[in-house]
N, C-alpha and C positions, 0 to 999 in steps of 0.2 A: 557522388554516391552511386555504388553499385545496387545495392539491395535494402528494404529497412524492413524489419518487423515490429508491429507493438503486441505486448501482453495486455490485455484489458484487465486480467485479474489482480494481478501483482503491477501492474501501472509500470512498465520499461520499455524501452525500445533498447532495439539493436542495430545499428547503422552497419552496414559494408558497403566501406569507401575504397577507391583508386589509390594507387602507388601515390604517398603525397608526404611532404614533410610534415615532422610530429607537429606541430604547432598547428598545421589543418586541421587533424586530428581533434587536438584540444579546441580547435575555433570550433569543429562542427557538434561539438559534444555541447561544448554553450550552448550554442543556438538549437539545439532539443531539447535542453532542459529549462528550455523557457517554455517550452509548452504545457499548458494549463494542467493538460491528464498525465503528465509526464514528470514520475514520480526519479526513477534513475534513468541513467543512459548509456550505453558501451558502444564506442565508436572503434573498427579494426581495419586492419588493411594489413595485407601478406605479401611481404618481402622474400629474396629468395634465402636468407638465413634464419625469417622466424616470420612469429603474428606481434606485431607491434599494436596496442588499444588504448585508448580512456576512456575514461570511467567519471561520470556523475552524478550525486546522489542533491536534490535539495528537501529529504525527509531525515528525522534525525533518527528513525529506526537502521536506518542503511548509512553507514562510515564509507565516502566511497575506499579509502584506502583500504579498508577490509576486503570489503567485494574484489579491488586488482587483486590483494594478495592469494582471493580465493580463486580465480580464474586462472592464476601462474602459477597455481599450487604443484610444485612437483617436477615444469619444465622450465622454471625460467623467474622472473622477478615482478613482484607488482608492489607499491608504497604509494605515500602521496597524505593527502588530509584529508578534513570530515569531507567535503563538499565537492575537489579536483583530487584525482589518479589518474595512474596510469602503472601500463606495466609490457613486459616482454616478453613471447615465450621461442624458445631455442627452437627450430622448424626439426632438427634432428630428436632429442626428446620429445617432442610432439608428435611426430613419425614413428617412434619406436614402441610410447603408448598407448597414440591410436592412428594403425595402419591403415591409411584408406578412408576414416571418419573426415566428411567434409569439417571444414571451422566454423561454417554457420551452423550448423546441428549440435560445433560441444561447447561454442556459446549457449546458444539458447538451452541448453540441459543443462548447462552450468549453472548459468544466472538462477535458473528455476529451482534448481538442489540448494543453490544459497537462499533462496528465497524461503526453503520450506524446510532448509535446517537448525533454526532457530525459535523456542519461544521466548515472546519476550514479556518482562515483567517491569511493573511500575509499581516500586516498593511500597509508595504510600499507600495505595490503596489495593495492595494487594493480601490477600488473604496466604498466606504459606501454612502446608499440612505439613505438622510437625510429626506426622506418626510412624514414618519413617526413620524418622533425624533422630542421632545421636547428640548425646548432649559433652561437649568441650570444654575447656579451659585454655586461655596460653599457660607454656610454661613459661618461668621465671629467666626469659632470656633476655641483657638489658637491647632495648631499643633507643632510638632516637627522638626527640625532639625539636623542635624549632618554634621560638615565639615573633610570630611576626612581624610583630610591632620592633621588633629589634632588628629588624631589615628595613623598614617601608611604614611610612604614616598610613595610620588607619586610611582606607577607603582606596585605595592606589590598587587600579587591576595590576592585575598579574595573572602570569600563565605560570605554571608548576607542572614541570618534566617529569611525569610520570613513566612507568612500563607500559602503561594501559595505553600511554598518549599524552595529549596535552589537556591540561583541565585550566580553564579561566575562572578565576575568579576575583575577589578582591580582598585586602588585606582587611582582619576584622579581629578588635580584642576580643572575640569570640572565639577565635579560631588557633588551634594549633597545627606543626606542621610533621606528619609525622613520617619515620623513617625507619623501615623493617633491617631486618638481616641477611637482604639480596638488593640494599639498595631501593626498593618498592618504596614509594610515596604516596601519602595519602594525607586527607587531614581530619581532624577529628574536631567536636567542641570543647571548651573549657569545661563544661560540666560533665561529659560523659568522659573528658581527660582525667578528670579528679578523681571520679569515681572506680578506674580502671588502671593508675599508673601509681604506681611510688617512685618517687624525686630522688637521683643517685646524685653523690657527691666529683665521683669520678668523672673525666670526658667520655665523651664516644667515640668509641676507633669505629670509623667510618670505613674499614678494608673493605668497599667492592670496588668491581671492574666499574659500574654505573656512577659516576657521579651527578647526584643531583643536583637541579639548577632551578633557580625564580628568573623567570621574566617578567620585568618591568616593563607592562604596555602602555607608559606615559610616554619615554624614552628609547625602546629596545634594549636598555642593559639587562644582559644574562648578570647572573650573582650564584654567585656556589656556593651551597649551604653549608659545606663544610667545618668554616671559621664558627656558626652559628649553633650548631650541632649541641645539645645537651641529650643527657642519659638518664634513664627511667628503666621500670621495671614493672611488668605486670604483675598488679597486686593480687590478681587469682579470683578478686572478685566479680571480676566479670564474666559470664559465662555465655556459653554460645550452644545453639544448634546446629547443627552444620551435616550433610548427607555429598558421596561422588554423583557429578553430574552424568546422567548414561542420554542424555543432548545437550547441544550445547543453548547456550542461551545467552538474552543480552538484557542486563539489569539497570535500570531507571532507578539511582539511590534515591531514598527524598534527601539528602543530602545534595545533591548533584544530578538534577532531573533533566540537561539537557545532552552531555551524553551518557553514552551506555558502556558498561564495565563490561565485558565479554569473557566467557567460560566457557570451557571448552571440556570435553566429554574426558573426564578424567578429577576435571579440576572440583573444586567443593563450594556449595550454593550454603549460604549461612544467614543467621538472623538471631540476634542477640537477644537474649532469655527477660531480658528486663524492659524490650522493646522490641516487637516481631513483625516491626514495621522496617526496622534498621536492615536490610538484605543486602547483601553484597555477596561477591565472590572471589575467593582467595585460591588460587593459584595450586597447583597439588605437592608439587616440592617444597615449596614456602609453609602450605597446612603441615604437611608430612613435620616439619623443621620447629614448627611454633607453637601445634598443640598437643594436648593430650585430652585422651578421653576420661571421661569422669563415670567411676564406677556405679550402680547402684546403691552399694553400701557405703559411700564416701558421702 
């Protein structure tokens, strides 16, 4: 190791390490986020064609693959899971964006601008001002379905390949599986399914690029929802608030309280009229595509 800083605020450090292979890298980034006040971590070292890093986060507010992809925003690639990343940035785009800025100074601005450009909300208990929000409908576009029990015995985790990411949970006659018109997965209950869909006789043409998939974490078998797939249709009674986000933010559903749905300054923060605990965030092409607004006089 060359240099380390800690943040005491925001609980990070920043390692600058020596020419070393990646897997140093990722060893030394472990061995920091074992420490007690050490909330994330980014470990770098500069090659002569870029800045090679990982990234660890062990708080569930911070994804570290978010944080790579925000630090490679622009010159280069970051990915990875909740908890290991890592990412790359091109030394020539990072040259040409910032001439002359050392890489320990657009770390540490970095990490810090991730740090302070989100808030974040925790659905159940959180109060949402509706005085802004408009109030929505879906339109009557058919969607998908999936009942799980007709994949996997009640109780069987699984993971469910999201846009958002991976979401674990387990298979439950509670639970539907549901399936937008870009592909987007999410799940819903029995009771708020009833309440929200009408039951179509037709299949569902599943036409996107994304195919969704269930992982079975008994076994590792992927399963493609496809074969599974039933069709529905918003029955209009459900209605929504919904306002564009002008920050981006990370949402804590009480559905899904260990990770966070992420929005982004554009996208729409919403909370369901019959329940204003239910928050989520839907996408701005996906809103644009799926609702409408509901007039006054309607």
């Amino acid at each position: 190791m060359i240099r380390t800083i800690y943040n005491e605020t925001n609980r990070y450090s920043l390692i600058k390490s020596q020419r070393c292979d990646p897997n140093i890298l990722g060893l030394i980034s472990d061995m920091c986020i074992q420490v007690d006040n050490v909330d994330m971590c980014v470990v770098y070292n500069e090659l002569d064609d870029g800045i090679k890093f990982s990234v660890r986060s062990c708080v569930k507010e911070t994804k570290a693959s978010d944080l790579a992809e925000f630090l490679a925003e622009g010159m280069g690639s970051g990915g990875g899971h909740l908890e290991k990343a890592g990412g790359f940035i091109s030394r020539r785009k990072y040259d040409a964006l910032h001439p002359g800025y050392h890489t320990e100074a657009y770390f540490s601005e970095r990490i810090q601008k991730y740090c302070e450009s989100f808030d974040i909300i925790h659905a159940s208990t959180y109060d949402i001002d509706l005085t802004d929000m408009k109030k929505y409908r879906k339109r009557h576009l058919p969607v998908g379905y999936v009942l799980p029990n007709d994949i996997l015995p009640s109780g069987t985790p699984i993971t469910i390949r999201t846009l958002e990411g991976d979401l674990d949970t387990y298979i439950s006659d509670d639970m539907y599986i549901m399936i937008g018109i870009q592909g987007e997965v999410y799940t819903n209950t029995k009771e708020k399914f009833e309440r929200s869909y009408t039951l179509l006789d037709e299949p569902y043409d599943l036409n996107v690029p994304y195919r969704p998939t269930v992982k079975n974490r008994l076994n590792g078998m992927i399963i493609p929802l496809d074969k599974y797939v039933h069709s529905c249709v918003p029955s209009g009674e459900t209605k929504i608030y919904a306002k564009p986000l002008t920050k981006a933010i990370k949402v804590f559903t009480q559905w899904y309280q260990e990770k966070y749905m992420l929005g982004h300054v554009g996208d729409y923060i919403a909370a369901r009229d019959d329940d204003i605990h239910d928050i989520y965030v839907i996408e701005k092409e996906i809103f644009k595509l799926t609702y409408e607004e509901i007039r006054e006089n309607e």
